[in-house]
N, C-alpha and C positions, 0 to 999 in steps of 0.2 A: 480663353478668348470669349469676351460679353458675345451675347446673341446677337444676332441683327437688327430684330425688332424690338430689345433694350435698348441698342447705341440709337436707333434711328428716335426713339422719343426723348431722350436724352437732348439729344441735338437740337429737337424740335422746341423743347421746354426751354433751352438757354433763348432759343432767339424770339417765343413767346413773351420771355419776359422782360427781356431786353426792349422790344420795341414798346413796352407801357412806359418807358423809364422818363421817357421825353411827356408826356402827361403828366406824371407823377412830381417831376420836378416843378412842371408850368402852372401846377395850382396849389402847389406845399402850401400851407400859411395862408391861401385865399378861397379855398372852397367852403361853400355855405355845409352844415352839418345840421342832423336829426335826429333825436334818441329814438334807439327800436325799442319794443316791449321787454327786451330782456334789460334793458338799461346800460348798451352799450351805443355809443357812436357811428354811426354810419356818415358817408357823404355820400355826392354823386362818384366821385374818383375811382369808391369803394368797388361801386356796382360797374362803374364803366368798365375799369380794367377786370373784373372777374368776365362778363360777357366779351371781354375782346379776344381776352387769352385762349376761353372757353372756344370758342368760338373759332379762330385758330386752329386749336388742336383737333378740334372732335370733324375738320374737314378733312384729315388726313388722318387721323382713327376714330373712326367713325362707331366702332362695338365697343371702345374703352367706357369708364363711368366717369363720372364727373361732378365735383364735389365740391361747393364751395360758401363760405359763410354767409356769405350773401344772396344763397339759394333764398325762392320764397319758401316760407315756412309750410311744412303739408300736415303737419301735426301727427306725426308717424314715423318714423326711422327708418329709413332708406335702407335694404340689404346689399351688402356689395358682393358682387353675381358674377363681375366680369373678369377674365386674369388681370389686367390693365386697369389701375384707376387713380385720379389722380384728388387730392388737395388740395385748394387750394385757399390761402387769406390773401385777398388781393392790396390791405394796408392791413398789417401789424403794428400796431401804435397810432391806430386812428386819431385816439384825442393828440399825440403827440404832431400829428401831420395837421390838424384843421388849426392847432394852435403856432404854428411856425415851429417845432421844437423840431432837428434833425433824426432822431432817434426813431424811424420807422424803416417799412422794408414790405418790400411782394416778397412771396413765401410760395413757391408751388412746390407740392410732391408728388413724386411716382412712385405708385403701391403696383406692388408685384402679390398677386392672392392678399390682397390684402394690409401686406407690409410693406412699410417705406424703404424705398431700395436705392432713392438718389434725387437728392432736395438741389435745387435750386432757389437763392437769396438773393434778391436787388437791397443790399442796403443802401438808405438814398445818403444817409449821413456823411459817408464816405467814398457815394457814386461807384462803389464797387460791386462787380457780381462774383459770389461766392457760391459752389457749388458741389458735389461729389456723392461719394456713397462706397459702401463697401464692393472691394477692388478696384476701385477707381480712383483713391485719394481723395483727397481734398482741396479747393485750389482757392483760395482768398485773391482775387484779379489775377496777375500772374505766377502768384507764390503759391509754391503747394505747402501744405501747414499741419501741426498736429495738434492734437489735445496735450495742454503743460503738465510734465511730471515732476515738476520742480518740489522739492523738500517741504512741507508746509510749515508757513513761519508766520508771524505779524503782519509782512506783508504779501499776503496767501486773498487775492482779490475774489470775492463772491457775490453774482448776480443775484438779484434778491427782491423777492417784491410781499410788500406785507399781507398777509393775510386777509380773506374779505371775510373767511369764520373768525371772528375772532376770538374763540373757544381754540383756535390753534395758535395763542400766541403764546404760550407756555412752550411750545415745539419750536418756534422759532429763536427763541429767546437764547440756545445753545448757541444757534448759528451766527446770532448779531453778534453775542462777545465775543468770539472768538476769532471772526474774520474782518478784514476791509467789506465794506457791501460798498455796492454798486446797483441802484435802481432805474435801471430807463428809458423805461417807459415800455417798452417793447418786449416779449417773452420770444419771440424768435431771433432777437438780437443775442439775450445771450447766450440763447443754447447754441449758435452762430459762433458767437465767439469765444465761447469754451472750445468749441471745432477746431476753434484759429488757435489757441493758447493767447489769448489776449485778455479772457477768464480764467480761472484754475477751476471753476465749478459754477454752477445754481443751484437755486433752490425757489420753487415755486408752490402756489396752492389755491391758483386762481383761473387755470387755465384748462381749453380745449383741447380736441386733440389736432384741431385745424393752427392752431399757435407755434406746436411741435412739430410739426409731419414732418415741415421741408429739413429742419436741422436734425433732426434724429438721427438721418442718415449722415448727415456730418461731422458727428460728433463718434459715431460707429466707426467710421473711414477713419476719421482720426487718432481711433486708438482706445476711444472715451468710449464709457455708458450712460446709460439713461436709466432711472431705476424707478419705477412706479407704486408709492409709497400706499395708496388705497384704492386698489385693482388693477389687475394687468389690464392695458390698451390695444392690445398688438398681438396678434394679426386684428385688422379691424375689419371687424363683422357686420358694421353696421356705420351710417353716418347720422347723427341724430344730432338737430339744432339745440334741444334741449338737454343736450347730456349734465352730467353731473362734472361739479370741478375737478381738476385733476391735481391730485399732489404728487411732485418727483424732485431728486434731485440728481444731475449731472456731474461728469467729470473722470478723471484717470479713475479706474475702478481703486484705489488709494483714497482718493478724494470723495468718492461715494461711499466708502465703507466708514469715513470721516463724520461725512454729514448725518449718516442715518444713526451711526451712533448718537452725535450731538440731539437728534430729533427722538431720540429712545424709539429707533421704527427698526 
């Protein structure tokens, strides 16, 4: 039986991010955007729903920590100190959301000492909330879902976003021939949907650990791993705006023993 004070943030996190979804939809495609110094996209949407959700939450756990991309920068890396702490990307696929493109999503997670123990997804593409974590399942709207262990064949679908070293595109080069790819726009969509079986895998080398948090846990529920190809992530010790990128790839532990082969990791 989950704890009390698991199930009750739990609960609190669906209806968190439930209530941005009515914002999130009402300015998709029309909010004005600004590049930050890291050369990523920000709007105002970005920053409203991370203070809304935030804000939210920390009235009713008040000692929990609170974590999100859109923190101002303090030029320091944050310790995380509390049992409870949460995650959060308030748009995943920024450029994709300012530019009208469906392919984004709020992203919260709940870190238990540190490790993600039950993500919650608003993807808006499909108006669906996606959500679980180990012992809990995983529920895509009303379907509970798993990670696909389907035989891999030709048409074996992999999330996929190219490389921004591009000194790592000899690594990726396995992965393009061999599978269907699928790129977009979003890094928490398809570790989302590897959760669902809607992917058979990813493979990334661009991303935070704010990108992953909420799906990690979904993809664990479901069956899947996550495997972290140049340094372990997790427990996270620290929240640092300037971290270094993260390489991983996802999927039935079959599917990740697949990838990292093809990646010679």
């Amino acid at each position: 039986m989950p704890a009390p004070d698991l199930v009750k943030r739990i609960e609190s996190a669906q209806r968190a991010v439930l209530a941005q979804t009515e914002l999130l939809h009402r300015e998709f495609g029309r909010a004005e955007s600004k590049w930050k110094s890291d050369g990523t996209r920000v709007t105002a949407v970005d920053v409203a729903i991370s203070e809304n959700i935030f804000r939210d939450l920390q009235a009713q756990f008040p000692t929990d920590q609170y974590f999100s991309e859109e923190l101002a920068e303090t030029g320091a890396p944050l310790p995380v100190t509390a049992r409870f702490s949460w995650v959060l990307d308030p748009i995943d696929g920024t450029n994709n959301f300012a530019l009208g493109i469906p392919h984004c999503a709020i992203a919260l997670a709940l870190c238990e000492a540190g490790e993600p123990v039950y993500g919650v997804v608003y993807d808006l593409s499909r108006r669906t909330l996606m959500h679980g974590g180990p012992g809990f399942g995983v529920q895509d709207g009303d379907r509970e879902v798993r990670v696909s262990t389907a035989p891999m064949s030709k048409e074996t679908l992999v999330g996929f976003h190219s490389p921004f070293d591009k000194s790592l595109l000899p690594m990726a080069s396995g992965v393009i021939s061999q599978f269907k790819i699928r790129g977009l726009g979003s890094a928490t969509l398809h570790l989302a949907y590897v959760a669902a079986g809607m992917l058979d895998g990813c493979v990334d080398y661009n991303v935070k650990i704010w990108d992953l948090a909420a799906a990690i846990p979904l993809v664990r529920a479901g069956g899947g791993a996550v495997h972290f190809l140049n340094g372990e992530q997790l427990p996270m010790r620290q929240f640092n705006l300037k971290m270094g990128r993260i390489v991983y790839v996802a999927g039935s532990p079959a599917m990740c023993a697949r990838l990292r082969e093809l990646m010679k990791c």
